[in-house]
N, C-alpha and C positions, 0 to 999 in steps of 0.2 A: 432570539438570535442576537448576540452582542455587536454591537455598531464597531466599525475598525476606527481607532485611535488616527483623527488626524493629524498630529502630531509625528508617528510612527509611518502613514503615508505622505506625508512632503520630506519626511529626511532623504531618504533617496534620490530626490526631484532637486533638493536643495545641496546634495552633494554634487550631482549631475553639474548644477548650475553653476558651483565654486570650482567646479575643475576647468569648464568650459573657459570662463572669467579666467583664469589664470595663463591656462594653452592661450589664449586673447591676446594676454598682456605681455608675450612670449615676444612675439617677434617688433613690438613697440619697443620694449626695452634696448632691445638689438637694435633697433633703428637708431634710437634716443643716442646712445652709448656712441653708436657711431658716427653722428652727427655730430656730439658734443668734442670727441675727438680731432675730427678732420679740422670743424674749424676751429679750433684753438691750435691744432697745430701749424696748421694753413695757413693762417693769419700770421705766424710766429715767423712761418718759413720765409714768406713773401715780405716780411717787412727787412727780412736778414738778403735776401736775395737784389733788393730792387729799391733803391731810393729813388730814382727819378716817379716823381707823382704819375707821369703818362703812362708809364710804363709798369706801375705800381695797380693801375685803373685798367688796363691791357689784362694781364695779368691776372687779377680779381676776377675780371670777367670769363677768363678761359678755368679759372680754380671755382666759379658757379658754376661754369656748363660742365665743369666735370663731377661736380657733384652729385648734381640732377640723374648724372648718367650711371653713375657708380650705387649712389640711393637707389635708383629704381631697378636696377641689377639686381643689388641686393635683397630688397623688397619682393621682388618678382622671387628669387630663390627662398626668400622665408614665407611668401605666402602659398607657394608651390608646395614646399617643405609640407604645412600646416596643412591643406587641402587631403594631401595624400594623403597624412597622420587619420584625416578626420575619415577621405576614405576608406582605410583600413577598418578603423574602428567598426564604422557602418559594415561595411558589406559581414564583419565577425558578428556583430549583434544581432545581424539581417539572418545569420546563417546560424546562430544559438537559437531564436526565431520559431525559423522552421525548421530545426530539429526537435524541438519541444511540441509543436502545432502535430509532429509525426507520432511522435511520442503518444499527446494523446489522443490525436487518433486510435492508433493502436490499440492503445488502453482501452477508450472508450466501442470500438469494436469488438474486444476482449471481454467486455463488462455486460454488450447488448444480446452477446453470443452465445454465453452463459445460462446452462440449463439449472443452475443456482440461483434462488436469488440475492439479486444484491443492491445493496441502498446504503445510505447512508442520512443522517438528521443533526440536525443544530441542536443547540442545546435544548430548546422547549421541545423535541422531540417532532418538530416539520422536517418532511424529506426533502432533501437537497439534492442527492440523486434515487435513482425508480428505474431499476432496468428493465428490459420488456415480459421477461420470465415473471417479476416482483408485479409487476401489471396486469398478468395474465393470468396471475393465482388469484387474486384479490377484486380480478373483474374491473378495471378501469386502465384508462389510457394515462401513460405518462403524466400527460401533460394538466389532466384533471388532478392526480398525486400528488405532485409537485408541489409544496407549500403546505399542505394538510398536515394531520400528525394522524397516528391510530383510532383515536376514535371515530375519524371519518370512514374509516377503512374496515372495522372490526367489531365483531359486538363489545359490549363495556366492560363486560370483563375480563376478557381476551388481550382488549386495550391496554386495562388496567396492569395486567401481567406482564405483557411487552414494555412497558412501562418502568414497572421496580425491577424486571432486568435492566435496563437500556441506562438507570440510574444507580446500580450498585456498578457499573460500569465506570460512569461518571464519575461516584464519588472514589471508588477504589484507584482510578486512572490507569486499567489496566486490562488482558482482554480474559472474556469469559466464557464460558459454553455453556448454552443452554437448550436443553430439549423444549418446543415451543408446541401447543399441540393448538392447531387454529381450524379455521372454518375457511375453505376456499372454494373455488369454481370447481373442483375434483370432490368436494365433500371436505370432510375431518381429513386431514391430514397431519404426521408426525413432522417437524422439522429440527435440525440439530444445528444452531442458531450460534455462530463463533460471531463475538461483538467486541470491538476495542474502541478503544478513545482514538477521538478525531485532531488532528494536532494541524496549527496554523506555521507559516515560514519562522514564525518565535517561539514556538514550542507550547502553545497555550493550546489548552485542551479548547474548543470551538463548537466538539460534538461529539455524535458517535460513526463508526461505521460496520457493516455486517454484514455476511453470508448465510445464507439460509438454507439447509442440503435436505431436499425431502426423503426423507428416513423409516416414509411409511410401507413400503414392501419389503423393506429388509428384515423391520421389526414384525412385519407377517411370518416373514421366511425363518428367520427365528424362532420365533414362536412355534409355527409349523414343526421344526425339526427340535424342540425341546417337547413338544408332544411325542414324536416318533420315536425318541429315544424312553421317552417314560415309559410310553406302551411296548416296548422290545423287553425294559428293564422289567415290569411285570409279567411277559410271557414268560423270560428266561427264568424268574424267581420259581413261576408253577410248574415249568420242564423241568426245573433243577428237584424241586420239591417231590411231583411224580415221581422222579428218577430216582431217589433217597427212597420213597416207601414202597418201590417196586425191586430195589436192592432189599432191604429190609425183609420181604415178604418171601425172595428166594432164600434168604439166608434161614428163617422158620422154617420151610421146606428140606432143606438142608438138615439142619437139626432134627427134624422129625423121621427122616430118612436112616440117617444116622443109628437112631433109638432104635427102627425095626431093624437097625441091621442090614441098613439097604444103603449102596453107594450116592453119595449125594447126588441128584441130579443136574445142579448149577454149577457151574464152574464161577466161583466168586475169589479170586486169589488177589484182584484187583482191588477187590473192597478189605480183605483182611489187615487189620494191625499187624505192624511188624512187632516178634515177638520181642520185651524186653529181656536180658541177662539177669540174672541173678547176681546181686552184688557178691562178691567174696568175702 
C-alpha cells in the first residue's frame, strides 16, 4: 500500500494556519492604524488648542483616558467581530462534519446490507474493506479479512486469478467485468465480478474496488431452459418429420386409388402444389 506524501498532508494544515495568522493580524492592524492616527493628530490638536503647559498636562490627561476608552471600545468590537467570524466558521465545518459521518454511515450500512459482495484492496491486493456477505462466502470474520490479500482466502489458483484480473484493472485504470468461478461456504459457485480502479482525493489510482453478484442459479436456470428448448426443438423436428411421411404415404394411396379407378380416399388439397401456368 503506498504511504500518503507528507508533504501533500501538511498543505491543508499549513494553509489552515496562514489564513488563521492573517484573520489574527486583522484587527491589530485596525488597532495599530488607529492609534497611530489619534495620536499624531491629538497631539497636533492640543498643542493648536492650549499653550498654557497646566492646561496642556490637563488636557493630555483627559485625550489618554479617552483613548483607553475609545481603544478598548474598539477592540471589544473587533474582537467580537473576529469571535463570531470564527464561530461561524466552526459551527459550518462542525455541520459539513456530520453530514459526511451520516453520509457514511449510510453508506457503510448500505455496503453491510448487501446481499453482493463487496470489498475493496490496495494496491498489493489487502482488503481494506470486507462486507459481511464477502465474509460469509469465504468463512471468516471481517475482521480476521481485513489486511490479508486472496491467498489467505482462496486456494492458489483461484488467488492467482483474482489476482490478473484485479491487475488488468490496475494497469488498464479502468472497470472490468469478470465471471469469477470460486470455492465458498455454499460450494463452487459462479460470481459476475464488476471491478474498477480505486481513486484517492488527487485522483491517484491507490487500489481497486468490487462487486461480486452470485450468478450461480441463474446460470442453472439457463442452462435448464436451453435444454427445454433443445429437447421441444427435437420433438417438433420428429412430429414434423412423421407428419411429412404420413402425408406422403396418403398421397400413394391416393394414387393407387386413382389407377383402379377408385375415388381418392384422402382429402390432401392442403399438401398439393399450386398449379404453375404455362408461359405464352
Amino acid at each position: 500500500m503506498t504511504r500518503p506524501d507528507p508533504e501533500q498532508g501538511s498543505a491543508p494544515l499549513a494553509a489552515s494556519e496562514t489564513r488563521s495568522g492573517i484573520d489574527a493580524l486583522q484587527p491589530v492592524l485596525v488597532y495599530a492604524a488607529f492609534a497611530a492616527l489619534w495620536i499624531g493628530l491629538s497631539d497636533e490638536l492640543m498643542a493648536w488648542l492650549y499653550s498654557d503647559p497646566a492646561a496642556l498636562v490637563r488636557a493630555s490627561m483627559v485625550k489618554g483616558w479617552a483613548f483607553v476608552g475609545l481603544t478598548s471600545l474598539l477592540l471589544y468590537g473587533l474582537i467580537r467581530r473576529q469571535m463570531e467570524q470564527t464561530l461561524k466558521v466552526s459551527r459550518g465545518e462542525m455541520a459539513a462534519q456530520k453530514e459526511k459521518a451520516h453520509a457514511l454511515q449510510l453508506l457503510a450500512t448500505i455496503v453491510d446490507n448487501s446481499s453482493d459482495a463487496i470489498f475493496a484492496k490496495d494496491l498489493e491486493g489487502r482488503y481494506l474493506v470486507f462486507n459481511w456477505e464477502t465474509a460469509r462466502v469465504v468463512g471468516k470474520t471481517q475482521e480476521d479479512a481485513l489486511g490479508r490479500d486472496d491467498m489467505a482466502l482462496f486456494p492458489p489458483e483461484q488467488a492467482a486469478m483474482i489476482r490478473r484480473n484485479d491487475r488488468k484493472v490496475l494497469v488498464e485504470s479502468r472497470i472490468h467485468i469478470y465471471e469469477e468461478v470460486l470455492d465458498t461456504v455454499d460450494g463452487k459457485r459462479s460470481y459476475l465480478a464488476t471491478k474498477g480502479p480505486l481513486r484517492n482525493v488527487d485522483g491517484e489510482v491507490v487500489g481497486i474496488f468490487g462487486i461480486s453478484r452470485d450468478v450461480t442459479e441463474r446460470q442453472r436456470a439457463e442452462a435448464t431452459l436451453r435444454a427445454t428448448i433443445e429437447e421441444l426443438e427435437r420433438f417438433n423436428s420428429i412430429a414434423v418429420g412423421r407428419e411429412l411421411d404420413m402425408i406422403q404415404l396418403k398421397q400413394q394411396v391416393n394414387a393407387l386409388s386413382l389407377q383402379l379407378g377408385l375415388a381418392p380416399p384422402h382429402k390432401l388439397d392442403f399438401a398439393e402444389a399450386p398449379a404453375v401456368p404455362d408461359s405464352a
